[in-house]
N, C-alpha and C positions, 0 to 999 in steps of 0.2 A: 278455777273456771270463772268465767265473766257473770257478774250479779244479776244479771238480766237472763239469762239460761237458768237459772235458778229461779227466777223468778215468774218465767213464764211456765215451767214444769209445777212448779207450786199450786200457779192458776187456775193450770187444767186439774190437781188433781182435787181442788176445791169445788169447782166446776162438775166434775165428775160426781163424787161424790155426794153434793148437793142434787143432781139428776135422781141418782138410783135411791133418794131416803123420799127425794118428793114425789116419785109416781107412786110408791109405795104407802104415802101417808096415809089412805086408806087400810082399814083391816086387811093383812092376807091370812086370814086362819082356818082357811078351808084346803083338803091339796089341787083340786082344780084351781085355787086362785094362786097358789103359793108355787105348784111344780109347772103349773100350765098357763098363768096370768088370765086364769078365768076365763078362757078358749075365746077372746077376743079382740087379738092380734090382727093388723091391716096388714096386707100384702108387702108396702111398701118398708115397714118394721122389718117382715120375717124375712124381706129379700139381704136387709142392711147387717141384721143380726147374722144369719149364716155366714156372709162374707167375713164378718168381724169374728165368729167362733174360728171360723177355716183358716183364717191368714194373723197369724200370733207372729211376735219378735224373731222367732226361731224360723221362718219365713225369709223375713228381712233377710235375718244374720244366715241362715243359711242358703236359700237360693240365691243369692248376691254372690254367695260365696263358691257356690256353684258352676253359674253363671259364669265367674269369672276365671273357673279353672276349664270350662268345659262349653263355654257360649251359650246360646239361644236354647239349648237341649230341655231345660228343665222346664222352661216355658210348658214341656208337654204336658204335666202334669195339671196345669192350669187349663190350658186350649183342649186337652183332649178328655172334656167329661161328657162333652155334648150328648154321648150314645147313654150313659149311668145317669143323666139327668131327665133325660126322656123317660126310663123304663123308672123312673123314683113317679115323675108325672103321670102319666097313662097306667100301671102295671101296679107301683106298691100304694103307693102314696093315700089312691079312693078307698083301700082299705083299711090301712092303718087309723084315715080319718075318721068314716064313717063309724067303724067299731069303736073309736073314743077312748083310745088307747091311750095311754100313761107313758109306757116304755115298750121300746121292741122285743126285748125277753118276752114280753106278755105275747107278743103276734107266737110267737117259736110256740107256746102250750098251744095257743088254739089252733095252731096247724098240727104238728107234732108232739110233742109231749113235756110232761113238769122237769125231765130229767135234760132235755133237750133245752129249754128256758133254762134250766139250773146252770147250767155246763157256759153256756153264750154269757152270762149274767157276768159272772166270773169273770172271760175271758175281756168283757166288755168292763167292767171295772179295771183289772191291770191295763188295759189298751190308755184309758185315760186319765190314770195317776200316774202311769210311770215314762207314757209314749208319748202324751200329749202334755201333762201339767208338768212336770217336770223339768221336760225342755225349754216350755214357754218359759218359767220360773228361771231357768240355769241363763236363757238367751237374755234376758229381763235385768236381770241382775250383771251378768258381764258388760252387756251396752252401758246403762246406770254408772257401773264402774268405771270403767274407759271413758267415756264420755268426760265425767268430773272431773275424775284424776287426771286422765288425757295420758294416760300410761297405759300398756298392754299387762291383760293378765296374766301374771307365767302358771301361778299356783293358786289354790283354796287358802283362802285369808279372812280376817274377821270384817275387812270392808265389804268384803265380795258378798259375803253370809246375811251382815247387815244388812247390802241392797237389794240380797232375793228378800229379806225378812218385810221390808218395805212394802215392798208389791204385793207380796202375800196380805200382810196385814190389812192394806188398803179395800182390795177386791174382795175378801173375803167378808167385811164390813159392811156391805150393802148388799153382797150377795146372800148371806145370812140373815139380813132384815127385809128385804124386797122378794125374794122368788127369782124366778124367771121374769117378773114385769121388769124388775132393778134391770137385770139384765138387757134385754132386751130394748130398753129405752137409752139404755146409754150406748151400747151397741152402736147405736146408728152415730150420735156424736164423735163415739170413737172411727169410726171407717170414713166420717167424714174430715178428721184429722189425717187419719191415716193417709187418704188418697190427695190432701190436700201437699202435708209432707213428705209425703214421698216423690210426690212433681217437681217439688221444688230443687229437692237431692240433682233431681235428672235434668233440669234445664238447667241450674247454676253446674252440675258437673260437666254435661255438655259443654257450656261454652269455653269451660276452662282448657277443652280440650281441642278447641275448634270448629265445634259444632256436630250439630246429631252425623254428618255425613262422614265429617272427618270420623268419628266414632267407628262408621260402619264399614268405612275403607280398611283403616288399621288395623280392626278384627276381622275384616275379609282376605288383605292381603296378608297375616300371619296365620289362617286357616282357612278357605272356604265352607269348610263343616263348623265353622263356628255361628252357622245363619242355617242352619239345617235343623230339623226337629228330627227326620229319621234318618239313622246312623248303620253303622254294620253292625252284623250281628254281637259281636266282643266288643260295641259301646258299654263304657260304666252307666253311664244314665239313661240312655236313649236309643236302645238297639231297635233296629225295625222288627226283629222276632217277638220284644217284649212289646212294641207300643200297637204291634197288629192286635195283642190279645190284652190291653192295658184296662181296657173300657171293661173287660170281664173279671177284671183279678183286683187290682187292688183301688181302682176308681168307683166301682157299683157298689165295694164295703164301705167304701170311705162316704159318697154320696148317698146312698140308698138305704143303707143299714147301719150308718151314727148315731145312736143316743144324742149325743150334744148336738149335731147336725141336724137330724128330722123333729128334735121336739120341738121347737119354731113351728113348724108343720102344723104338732098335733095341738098347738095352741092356739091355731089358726080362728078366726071367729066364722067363717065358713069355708067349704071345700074350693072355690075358685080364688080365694085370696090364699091356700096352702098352695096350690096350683102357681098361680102367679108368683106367690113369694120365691116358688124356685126359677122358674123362666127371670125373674127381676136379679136373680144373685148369679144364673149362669152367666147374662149381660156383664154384669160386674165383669166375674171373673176374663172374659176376653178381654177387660181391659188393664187387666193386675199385672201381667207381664213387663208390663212396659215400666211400670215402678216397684216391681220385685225382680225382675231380672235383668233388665234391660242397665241397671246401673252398676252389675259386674261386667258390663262389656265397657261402659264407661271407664269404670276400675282396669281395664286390662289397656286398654287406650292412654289412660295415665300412667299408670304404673309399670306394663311389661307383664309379661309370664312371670309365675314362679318366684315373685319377690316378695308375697304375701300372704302368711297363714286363711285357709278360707273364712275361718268362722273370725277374722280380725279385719277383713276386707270393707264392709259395712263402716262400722267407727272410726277405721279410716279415712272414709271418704267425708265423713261428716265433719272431720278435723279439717281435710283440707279444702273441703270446698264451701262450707256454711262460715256467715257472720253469727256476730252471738245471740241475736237475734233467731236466725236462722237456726242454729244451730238448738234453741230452747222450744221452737217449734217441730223440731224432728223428736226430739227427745219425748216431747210429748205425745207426739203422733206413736214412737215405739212402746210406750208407756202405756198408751190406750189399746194397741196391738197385742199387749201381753194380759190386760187387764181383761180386753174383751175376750180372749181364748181361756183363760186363768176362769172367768167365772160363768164362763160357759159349761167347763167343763165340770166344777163344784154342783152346781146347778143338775146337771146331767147326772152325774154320780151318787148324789144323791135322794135325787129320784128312785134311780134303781135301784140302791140300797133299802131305800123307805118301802116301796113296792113292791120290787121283788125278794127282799129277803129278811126283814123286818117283820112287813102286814102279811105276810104266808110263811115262819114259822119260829117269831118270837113275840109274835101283838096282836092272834088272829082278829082280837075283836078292837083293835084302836078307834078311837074316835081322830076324828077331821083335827080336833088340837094338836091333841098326842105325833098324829103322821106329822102335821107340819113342826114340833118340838122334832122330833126324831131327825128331821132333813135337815134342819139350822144343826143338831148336834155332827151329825154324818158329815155334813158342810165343814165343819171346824176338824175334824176327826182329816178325812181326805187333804185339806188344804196343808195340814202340819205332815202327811207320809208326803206330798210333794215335796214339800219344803225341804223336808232332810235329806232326800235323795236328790236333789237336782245342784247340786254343789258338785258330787260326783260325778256329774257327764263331763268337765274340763277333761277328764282324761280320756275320754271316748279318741279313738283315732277317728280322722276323716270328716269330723264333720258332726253337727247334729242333724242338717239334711236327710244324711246318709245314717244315721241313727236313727233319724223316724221312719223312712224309707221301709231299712233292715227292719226295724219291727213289724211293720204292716205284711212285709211279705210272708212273713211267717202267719199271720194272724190273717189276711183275708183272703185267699185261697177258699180253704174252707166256707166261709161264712160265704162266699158270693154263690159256693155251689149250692149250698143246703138254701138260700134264698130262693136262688130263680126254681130249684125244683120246687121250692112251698109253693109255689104258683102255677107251677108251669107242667107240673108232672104230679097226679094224682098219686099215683102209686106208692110214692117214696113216703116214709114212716121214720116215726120217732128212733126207734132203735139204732138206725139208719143213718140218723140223721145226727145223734150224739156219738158215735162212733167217728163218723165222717168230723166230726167237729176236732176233736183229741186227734184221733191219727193222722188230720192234714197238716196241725201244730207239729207232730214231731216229725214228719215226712219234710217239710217246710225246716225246719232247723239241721238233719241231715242234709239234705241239701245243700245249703248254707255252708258246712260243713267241706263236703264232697267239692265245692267251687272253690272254696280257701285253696285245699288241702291240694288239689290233683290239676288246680286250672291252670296252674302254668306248662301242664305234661300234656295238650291234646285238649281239651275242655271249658276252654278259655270263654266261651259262651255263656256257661253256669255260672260266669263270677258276675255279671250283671243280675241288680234282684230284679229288673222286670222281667228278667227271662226264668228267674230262679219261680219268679210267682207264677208264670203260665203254666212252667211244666207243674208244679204242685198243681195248680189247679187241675190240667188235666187229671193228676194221679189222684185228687181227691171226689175227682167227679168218677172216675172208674171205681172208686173205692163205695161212694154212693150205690153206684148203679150194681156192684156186684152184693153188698150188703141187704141192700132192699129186696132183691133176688129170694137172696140165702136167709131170710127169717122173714116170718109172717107179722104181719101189724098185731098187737096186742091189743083187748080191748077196749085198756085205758089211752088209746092212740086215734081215736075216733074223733075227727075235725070236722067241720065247718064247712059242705061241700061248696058253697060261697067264695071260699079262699081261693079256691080254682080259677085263675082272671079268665075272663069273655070279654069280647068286646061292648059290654052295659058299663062294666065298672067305670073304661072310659070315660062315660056322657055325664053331666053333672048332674044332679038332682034337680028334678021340673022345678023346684021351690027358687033354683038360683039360673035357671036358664035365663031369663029375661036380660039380668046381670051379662050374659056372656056374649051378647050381641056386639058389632064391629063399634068401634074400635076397640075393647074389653076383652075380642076374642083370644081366648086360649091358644088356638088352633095355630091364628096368623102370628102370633109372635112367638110361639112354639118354633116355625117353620122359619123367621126369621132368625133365630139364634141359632139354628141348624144353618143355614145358608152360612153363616157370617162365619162359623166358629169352622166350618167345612173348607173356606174360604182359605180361612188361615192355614191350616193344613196343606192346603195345594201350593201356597206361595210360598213355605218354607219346609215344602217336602224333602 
């Protein structure tokens, strides 16, 4: 590889590094300052940071690679949170703030129960060492490889291992000295790499191909569903059965109820910059498709159908369409992509390790030192189960897209039901609510199962997971409602009749109304990223 890609991936991670030790030079030896950056976080941070947690290398490498098997489709996942970022703003969001929450397990006791927290904590740890760090690490390390070498990976090798150990190493370095402040300050460097190099991917690939237009013809005359977001019902990605109910299943877990994703939020230095930080990162994301997806339509423009592994599509393109220049600027931009989700996620994980299951029942009485010692060890502890297991996704079929995908459906079903009912339905109880948690997991996995197994006999619909995730959700929401039915709340299940939303939780607190007056209002740009992101919908329905 040319000295100069080397050189400028060097710079950033100098750069990088130097960010997350200097905002941190300060003491962090408190856990509000260490897990939450001392809950005073500006809007414009938390909008930059969410987007930098959400959109890791496995992103890149896999909707790219999507994209380019299947079009415009995966875009939806992008375009269509508008409805899960609203009900995070209005609905969850005033409470998790105001109560001054740590971690979401924590909201599960005070609505439901310890056993209910217990059971989420869990599921919320495997979600993000093995669904989220993992990938990021496995996608991180294969680009890293390709890239240098300029060769395809066939197998698990000591370079490959090397270049995940790299990443790790890195992120894990500031993330364990800084907190969530390391985080979160580089965060925004990184997304501004990111969206700087990923433009550049799509305008030098464009012209190589003739221009954005030429683009859109040759992927419109070798499919017109290739510019469509809803599809029939037996689309793999984008079935209209799965995206009618997408905003309820596996977009409200991923937006509303993320560990790594809300604690930005609850870091927030007051309730209308949590507020804002999400309307400022939904904005983003309207515009991520166009350099996360839009550059496997490129790819299918240059290269043809079918002439390239998905998750090889990406480094591809970077080989042939970047100078070396260029090409040490993307690298970096993926770099920071993997770094930003990588220690988002350490950060997160170890939160809830510290808080939910350390300081309630192996430290009841820890001091403020001891929690934050405890996070930096959990930090090191979570970064090394990444590490060793994200070598072994190369053999994943399909895609690691379609492995993160797969795992969400299994896993947020449940969680979006037992959510809106903690809000929304007094009556549902803990008992209820841990049960609905476990049986939508294994209901969600047969399924799974049942679409492999029988969909090419009649059932061809189950083999898409958006569809696989509505029906669970339905089966886990009738499982809810017949459960809470058939056993009585127990004593120790007595919540918070607060937690029940009204339309007060809404209105910000008088102390920050002044604050939300035009142009600051909530309201008006709430209502404009509805219009916009609605927009988009109708023009590539």
């Amino acid at each position: 590889m040319d000295i100069t890609v080397l050189l400028v991936t060097a710079l950033y991670f100098v750069i990088t590094l130097g960010i997350g030790f200097w905002v941190a030079r300060k003491e962090v030896n408190t856990s509000d300052s260490y897990f939450l950056a001392g809950r005073k976080l500006p809007w414009y941070a938390i909008s930059m940071s969410m987007t930098g947690s959400n959109i890791g290398t496995e992103h890149f490498v896999g909707m790219v690679g999507t994209a380019y098997a299947f079009g415009l489709a995966p875009a939806t996942f992008e375009w269509g949170n508008f409805i899960p970022y609203s009900i995070l703003i209005w609905i969850f969001l005033p409470f998790f703030y105001r109560k001054k929450l740590y971690t979401i397990p924590e909201f599960l006791e005070k609505r439901y129960s310890a056993s209910t927290r217990n059971v989420f904590a869990l599921f919320t740890l495997f979600h993000m060492v093995l669904v989220v760090l993992a990938p990021a690490l496995y996608a991180g390390g294969r680009i890293v490889y390709e890239m240098v070498l300029q060769q395809s990976l066939a197998d698990i090798n000591t370079i490959f291992v090397g270049c995940i150990l790299l990443i790790s190493a890195a992120t894990a370095a500031y993330c364990i000295y800084g907190g969530l402040l390391s985080v979160v300050w580089t965060d925004v460097l990184q997304v501004l790499i990111l969206v700087g190099g990923g433009l550049l991917l799509v305008v030098l690939g464009s012209m190589d191909v003739g221009g954005i237009r030429n683009v859109i013809q040759i992927n419109a005359d070798a499919d017109p569903n290739r510019f469509r977001l809803i599809l029939p019902a037996d689309h793999k990605i984008s079935p209209w059965t799965g995206v009618a109910t997408f905003w309820f299943t596996l977009s409200l877990w991923y937006v509303g109820t993320n560990q790594f994703y809300i604690q930005r939020c609850l870091g927030a230095k007051s309730e209308w910059d949590a507020k804002m930080g999400v309307i400022g990162c939904a904005f983003i994301k309207v515009f991520l498709p166009f350099i996360i997806v839009f550059p496997g339509l490129v790819a299918f423009a240059k290269f043809g159908p079918n002439v390239l592994a998905e998750d090889a599509v990406y480094v591809k393109m970077i080989n042939e369409f970047l100078p070396p220049v260029g090409k040490g600027v993307l690298l970096a931009a993926l770099i920071a992509a993997i770094m930003s989700t990588v220690s988002s996620v350490l950060n997160s994980a170890s939160t809830i390790w510290s808080m939910d299951v350390h300081k309630r029942y192996l430290q009841k009485n820890a001091t403020e030192a001891e929690l934050v010692a405890v996070g930096r060890w959990a930090t090191f502890a979570i970064i090394l189960i990444g590490t060793v297991f994200a070598p072994f996704l190369l053999w994943w079929e399909g895609g690691i897209f379609i492995y993160i995908q797969d795992m969400a459906a299994f896993l947020a079903p449940p969680i979006c039901v037992i959510f809106l009912a903690a809000f929304l339905w007094p009556r549902a109880h803990g008992r209820a609510a841990t049960f609905t948690l476990i049986f939508g997991i294994v209901s969600g996995v047969v399924l799974k199962i049942i679409g492999e197994t029988w969909g090419e006999s009649g059932i061809a619909w189950l083999q898409p997971l958006l569809n696989r995730a509505a029906v669970n959700w339905g089966i886990c929401l009738l499982a809810l409602i017949v459960t809470t039915f058939s056993f009585s709340r127990r004593p120790d299940e007595s919540y918070d009749p607060d937690i029940i939303w009204n339309r007060q939780w809404s209105r910000l607190p008088a102390s920050e109304q002044r604050r939300n007056a035009f142009p600051r209002n909530l309201l008006f740009w709430w209502m404009v990223m509805i219009t916009v992101s609605t927009s988009l919908f109708v023009i590539f329905r």
